[in-house]
C-alpha positions, 0 to 999 in steps of 0.5 A: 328253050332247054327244060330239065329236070333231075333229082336224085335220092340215094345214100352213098358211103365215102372214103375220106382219101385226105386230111388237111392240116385244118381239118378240112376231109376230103371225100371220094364215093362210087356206087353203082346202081342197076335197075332192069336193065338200066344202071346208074354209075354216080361218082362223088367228090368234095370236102367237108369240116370234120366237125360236120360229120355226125356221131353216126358218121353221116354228114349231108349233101348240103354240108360238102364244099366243092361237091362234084357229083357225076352220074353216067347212064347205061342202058336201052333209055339212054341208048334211045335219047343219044343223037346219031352219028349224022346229027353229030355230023351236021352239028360239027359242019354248023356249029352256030 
């Protein structure tokens, strides 16, 4: 049984890296966060309807089509969660 759960609430400022010809945006975000001595690294991609984006340029989560949002960990947290090199080992020689 695998249980999990994450959520996260930021906001995060993006570049529109192409237009297409319907209108379509395509987005690009990066932002880095550091907490004590835990950071966060998050990457965003996906595409939105122009029209979607607000008078204040905002536009939600829930409105970005193909949203990749990818979060790399750093720090003393992570470190103690990560599997050592002899369970990487055995996983490998017993797959199933």
């Amino acid at each position: 049984k695998y249980d999990r759960k994450d959520e996260l609430t930021t906001r995060i400022q993006a570049t529109v890296i192409d237009v297409k010809p319907n209108g379509v945006l395509t987005l690009e975000a990066t932002k880095e966060i550091r907490i004590d001595e835990e950071g966060y690294a998050i990457r965003l991609v996906g595409e939105c309807r122009s029209r979607d984006v607000t008078p204040q340029n905002t536009i939600l989560s829930t409105q970005v089509a193909g949203l990749n949002v990818d979060v790399k960990h750093t720090g003393a947290v992570k470190d103690a969660a990560e599997r050592g090199w002899l369970m990487k080992a055995l996983d490998f020689l017993k797959p199933f």
